[in-house]
C-alpha positions as CSV (number, residue, x, y, z in Angstrom):
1,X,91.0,102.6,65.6
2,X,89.6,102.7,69.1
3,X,86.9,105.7,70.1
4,X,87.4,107.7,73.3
5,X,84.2,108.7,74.6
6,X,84.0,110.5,77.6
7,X,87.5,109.7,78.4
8,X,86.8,105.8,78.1
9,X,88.8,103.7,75.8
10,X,86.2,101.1,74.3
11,X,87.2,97.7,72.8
12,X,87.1,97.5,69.3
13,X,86.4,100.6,68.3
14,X,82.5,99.8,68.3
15,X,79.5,101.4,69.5
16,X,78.3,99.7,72.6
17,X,80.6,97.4,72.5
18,X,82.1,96.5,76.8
19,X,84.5,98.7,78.8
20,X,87.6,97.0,79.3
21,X,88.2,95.6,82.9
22,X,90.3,98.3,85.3
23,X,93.0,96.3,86.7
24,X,92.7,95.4,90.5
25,X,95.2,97.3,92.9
26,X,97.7,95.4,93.9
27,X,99.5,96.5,97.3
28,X,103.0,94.8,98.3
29,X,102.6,92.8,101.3
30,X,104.0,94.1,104.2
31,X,105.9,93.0,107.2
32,X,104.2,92.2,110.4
33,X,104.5,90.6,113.3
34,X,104.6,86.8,113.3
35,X,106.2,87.1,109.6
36,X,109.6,85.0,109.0
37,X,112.0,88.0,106.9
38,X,115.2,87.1,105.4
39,X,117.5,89.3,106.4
40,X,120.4,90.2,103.1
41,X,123.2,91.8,104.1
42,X,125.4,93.3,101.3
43,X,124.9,89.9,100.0
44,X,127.7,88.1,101.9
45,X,125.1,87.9,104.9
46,X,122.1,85.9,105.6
47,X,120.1,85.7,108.5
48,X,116.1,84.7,109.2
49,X,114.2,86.5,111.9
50,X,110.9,86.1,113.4
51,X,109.9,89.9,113.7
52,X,108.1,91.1,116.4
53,X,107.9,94.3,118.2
54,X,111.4,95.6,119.5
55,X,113.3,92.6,117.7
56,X,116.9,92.8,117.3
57,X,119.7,91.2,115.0
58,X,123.2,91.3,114.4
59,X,124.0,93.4,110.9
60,X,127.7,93.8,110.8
61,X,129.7,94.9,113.7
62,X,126.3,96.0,115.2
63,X,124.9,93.4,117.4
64,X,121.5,94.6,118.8
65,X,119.8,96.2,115.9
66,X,116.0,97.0,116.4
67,X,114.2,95.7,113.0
68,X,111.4,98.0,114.4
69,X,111.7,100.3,111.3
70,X,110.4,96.7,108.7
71,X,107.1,96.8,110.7
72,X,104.5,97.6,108.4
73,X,107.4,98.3,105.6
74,X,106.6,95.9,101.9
75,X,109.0,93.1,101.5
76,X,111.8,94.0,99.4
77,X,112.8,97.2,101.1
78,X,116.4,98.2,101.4
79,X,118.1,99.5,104.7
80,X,121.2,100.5,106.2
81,X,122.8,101.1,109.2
82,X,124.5,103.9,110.8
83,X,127.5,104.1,113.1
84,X,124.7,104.1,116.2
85,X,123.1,101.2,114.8
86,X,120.0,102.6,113.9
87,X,118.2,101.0,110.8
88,X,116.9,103.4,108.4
89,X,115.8,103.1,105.1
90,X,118.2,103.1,102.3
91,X,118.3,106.4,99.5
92,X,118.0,105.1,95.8
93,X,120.7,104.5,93.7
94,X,120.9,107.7,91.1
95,X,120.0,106.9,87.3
96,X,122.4,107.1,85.2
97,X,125.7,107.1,87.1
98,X,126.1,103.0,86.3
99,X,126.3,104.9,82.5
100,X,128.4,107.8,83.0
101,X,130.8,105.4,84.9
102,X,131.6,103.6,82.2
103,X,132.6,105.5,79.1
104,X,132.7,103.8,75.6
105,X,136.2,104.3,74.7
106,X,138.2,103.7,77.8
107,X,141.7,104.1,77.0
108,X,143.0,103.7,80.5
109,X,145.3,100.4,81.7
110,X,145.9,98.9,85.2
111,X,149.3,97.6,84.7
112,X,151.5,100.7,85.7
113,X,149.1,100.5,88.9
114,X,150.8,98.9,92.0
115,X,148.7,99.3,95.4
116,X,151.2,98.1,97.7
117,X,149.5,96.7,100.7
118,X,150.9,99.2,103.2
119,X,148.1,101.7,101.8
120,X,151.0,104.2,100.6
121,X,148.3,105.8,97.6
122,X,145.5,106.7,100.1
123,X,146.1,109.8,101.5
124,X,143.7,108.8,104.1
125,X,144.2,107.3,107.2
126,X,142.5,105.0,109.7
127,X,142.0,108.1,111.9
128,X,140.8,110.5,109.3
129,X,138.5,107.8,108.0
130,X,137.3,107.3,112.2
131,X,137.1,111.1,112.3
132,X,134.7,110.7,109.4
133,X,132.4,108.4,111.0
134,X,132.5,110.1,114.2
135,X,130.9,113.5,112.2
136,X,127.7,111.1,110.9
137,X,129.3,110.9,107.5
138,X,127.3,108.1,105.6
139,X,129.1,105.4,103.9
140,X,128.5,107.0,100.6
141,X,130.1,110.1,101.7
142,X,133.2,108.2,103.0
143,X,133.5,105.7,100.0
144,X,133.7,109.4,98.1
145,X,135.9,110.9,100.4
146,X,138.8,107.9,99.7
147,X,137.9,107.8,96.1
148,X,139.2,111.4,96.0
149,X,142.6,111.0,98.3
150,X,143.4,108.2,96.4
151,X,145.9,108.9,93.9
152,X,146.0,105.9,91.7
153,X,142.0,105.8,91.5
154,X,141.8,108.5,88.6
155,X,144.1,106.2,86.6
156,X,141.9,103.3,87.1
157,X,139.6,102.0,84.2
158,X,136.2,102.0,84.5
159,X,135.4,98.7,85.6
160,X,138.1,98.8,88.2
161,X,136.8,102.1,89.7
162,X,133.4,100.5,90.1
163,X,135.6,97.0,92.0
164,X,137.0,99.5,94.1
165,X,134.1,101.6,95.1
166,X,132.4,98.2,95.5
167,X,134.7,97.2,97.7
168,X,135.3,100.1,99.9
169,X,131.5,100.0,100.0
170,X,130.8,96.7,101.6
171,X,133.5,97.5,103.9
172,X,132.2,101.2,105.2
173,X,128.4,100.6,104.5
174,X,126.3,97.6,105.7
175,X,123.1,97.6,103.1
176,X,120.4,95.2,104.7
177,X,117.2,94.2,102.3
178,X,114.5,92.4,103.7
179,X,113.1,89.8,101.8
180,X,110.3,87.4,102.1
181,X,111.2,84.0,102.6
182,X,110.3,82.1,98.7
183,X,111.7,79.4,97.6
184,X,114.5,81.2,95.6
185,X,115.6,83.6,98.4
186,X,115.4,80.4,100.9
187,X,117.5,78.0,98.4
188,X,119.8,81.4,97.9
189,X,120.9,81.8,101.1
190,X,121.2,78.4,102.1
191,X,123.7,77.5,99.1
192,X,126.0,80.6,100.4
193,X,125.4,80.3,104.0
194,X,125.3,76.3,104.8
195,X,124.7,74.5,101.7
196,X,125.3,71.1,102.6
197,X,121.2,71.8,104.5
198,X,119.8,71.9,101.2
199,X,122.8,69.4,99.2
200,X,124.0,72.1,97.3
201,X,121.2,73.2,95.2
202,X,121.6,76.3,93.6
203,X,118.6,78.7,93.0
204,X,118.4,77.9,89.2
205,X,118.6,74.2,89.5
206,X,115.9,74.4,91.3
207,X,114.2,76.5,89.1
208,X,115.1,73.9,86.2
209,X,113.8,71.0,88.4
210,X,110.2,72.7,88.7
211,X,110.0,73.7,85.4
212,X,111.1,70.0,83.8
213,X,108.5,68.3,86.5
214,X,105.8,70.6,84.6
215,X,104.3,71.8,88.0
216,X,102.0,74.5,88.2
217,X,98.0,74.8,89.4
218,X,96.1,71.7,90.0
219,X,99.3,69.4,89.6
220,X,99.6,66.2,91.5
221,X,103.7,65.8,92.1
222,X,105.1,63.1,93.9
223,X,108.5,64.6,95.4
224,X,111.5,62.5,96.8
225,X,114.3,64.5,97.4
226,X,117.1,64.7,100.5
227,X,117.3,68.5,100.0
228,X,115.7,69.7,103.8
229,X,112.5,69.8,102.6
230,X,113.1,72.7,100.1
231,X,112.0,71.0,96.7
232,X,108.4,70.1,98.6
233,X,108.5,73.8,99.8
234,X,109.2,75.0,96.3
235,X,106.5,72.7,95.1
236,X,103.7,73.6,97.0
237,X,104.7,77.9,96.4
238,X,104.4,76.9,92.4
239,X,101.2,75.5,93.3
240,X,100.1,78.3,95.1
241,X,100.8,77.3,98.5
C-alpha cells in the first residue's frame, strides 16, 4: 500500500522515503524550415521536400500546393486537399465506426452482385459528382453521397462496403501525412516508389538486419551493403545519430 500525502504518491509506502521522478515533457518535433518531410499521399504517393517558406508540391491533380500550413505543425500530421488546392489539416477518423461497420454475423453474399463497368448501379453521374465538388463538398461528403445512390452497395458485405468506400476515397479525396524522414519511412517509400535505389529492401528486413547485427548505443558496426547508403543511415539512427 502506498500513502498519499498532500496529494503525493510516495514510494513504498514509507515515511520519508523519495518522491518519485515527474516525467520530463516531451513535445513532438516540429517542421521548420531547412527540414527534409516526406510527403505520403494516400499511400500510393511519395515525395521528399525541402520546406521552406511558400514551398509548393504536386499532391494529386494539384500541381502548386503551398506546404505553408506544415510550418511549425509536429511530424506526423495528416492533411488534405481541397478542390482549390489549399492544404488544411485533416478531421479525425470517428471511434467506433471501423466497429459498427462490421457486424458479427454478416449474412450478406457478393455473388448476385454484378457492377458492370458502364456504372449502370450508380445513380450518380460524372456531372452530379462535378456539381458536388463545385459546392465545396469534401471528399467525405461525396464518398457518402455515392454510397447512398448506389444501389447494389446496401447488399454488399461488410468488408466489401469498406473496399468500396476505400476506393472511392482515394479517388475523390487526396489525404497527405507528413512524416519525418527515419530510416523506416525512407526504406518505405523507396521500396514502393523506386526500389531498385535501395535493392529491394523492405522496411522489415531492414528492421531484421539491425536487430540480428545487435546494434544499439555505443556499438561499433562495420556496414558493407549496395543498398544507397540506407543500412549506414539506419545504423547510425539506432545509434542515436
Amino acid at each position: 500500500m502506498c500513502d498519499v500525502e498532500g496529494e503525493q504518491l510516495e514510494l513504498g509506502g514509507l515515511s520519508g522515503s523519495p518522491l518519485p521522478p515527474k516525467p520530463e515533457k516531451c513535445d513532438a518535433q516540429l517542421m521548420a524550415p531547412g527540414d527534409v518531410v516526406l510527403l505520403d499521399m494516400n499511400g500510393e504517393k511519395w515525395a521528399f521536400v525541402n520546406l521552406k517558406a511558400n514551398q509548393t508540391a504536386c499532391i494529386g491533380k494539384h500541381r502548386t500546393v503551398n506546404l505553408n500550413p506544415l510550418l511549425g505543425a509536429p511530424f506526423g500530421s495528416t492533411y488534405e486537399v481541397n478542390e482549390d488546392g489549399i492544404l488544411y489539416p485533416a478531421e479525425r477518423d470517428p471511434i467506433g465506426d471501423w466497429h459498427q461497420a462490421k457486424p458479427t454475423d454478416d449474412h450478406r453474399s457478393n455473388k448476385a452482385i454484378n457492377d458492370t463497368k458502364d456504372n449502370s448501379a450508380q445513380g450518380l453521374s460524372q456531372d452530379d459528382i462535378a456539381r458536388l465538388k463545385a459546392e465545396g463538398k469534401s471528399g467525405d461528403e461525396i464518398v457518402a453521397q455515392l454510397c447512398a445512390n448506389s444501389t447494389t452497395f446496401s447488399s454488399k458485405t461488410a468488408f466489401a462496403q469498406e473496399k468500396y468506400k476505400k476506393k472511392k476515397m482515394m479517388k475523390h479525396l487526396t489525404r497527405v501525412r507528413a512524416r519525418r524522414p527515419t530510416a523506416r519511412a525512407v526504406c518505405e517509400a523507396y521500396f514502393f516508389k523506386q526500389p531498385a535505389a535501395t535493392n529491394y529492401m523492405r522496411y522489415d528486413a531492414l528492421g531484421m538486419l539491425l536487430a540480428f547485427g545487435n546494434l544499439g548505443a555505443h556499438a561499433q558496426p562495420l556496414v558493407v551493403e549496395t543498398c544507397g547508403g540506407l543500412v549506414v543511415a539506419a545504423a547510425a539512427e539506432r545509434q542515436g545519430g
